[in-house]
C-alpha positions, 0 to 999 in steps of 0.5 A: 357722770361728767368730767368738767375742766375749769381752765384760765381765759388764757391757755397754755401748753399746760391747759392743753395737755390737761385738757387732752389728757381729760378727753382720751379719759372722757371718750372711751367712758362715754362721758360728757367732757364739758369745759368751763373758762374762769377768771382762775390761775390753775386748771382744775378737773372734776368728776360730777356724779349727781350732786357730788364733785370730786376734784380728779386733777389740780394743776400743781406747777410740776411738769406731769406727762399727759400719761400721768395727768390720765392716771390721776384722772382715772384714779379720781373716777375709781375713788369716785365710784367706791366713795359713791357707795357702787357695791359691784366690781366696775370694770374700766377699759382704758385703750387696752389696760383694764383698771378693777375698782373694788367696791366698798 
């Protein structure tokens, strides 16, 4: 699993925090955190499971805190897991909340 961050040539406090909050999820994972520069507007983030890619955060002008932006991240992770077809219960250990994602 990998997480990829697509982000504007030009960064600001937004892609900052975005990119932050990506890698406090991506370090106690234990995936690869890998960010790519575009000619784009909004950052985007993505869980790359094999071939599949699902989109775990797009930049929707509001004003998220870096807490809520994890959440989304982390959510996207667990979706990824039960639409990935992962029949056992995956245990995700996050600085000290544990997150259950039942699988399908």
């Amino acid at each position: 699993m990998e997480l990829v961050v697509f982000a504007p040539r030009s960064w600001g406090g937004r892609e900052k925090a975005v990119i932050e909050a990506a890698l406090r999820v991506a370090e106690p994972l234990g995936v690869n955190l890998r960010i790519e520069r575009e000619d784009i507007r909004r950052i985007r983030v993505y869980v790359k499971r094999g071939e599949k890619w699902l989109i775990a955060y797009e930049d929707s002008d509001r004003s998220l805190s870096r807490g809520e932006i994890r959440v989304r991240i982390i959510h996207s992770i667990i979706s990824s897991y039960t639409l990935g077809g992962v029949n056992e219960r995956d245990l995700i250990k996050l600085k000290g909340v544990n997150m259950v994602a039942g699988g399908s």
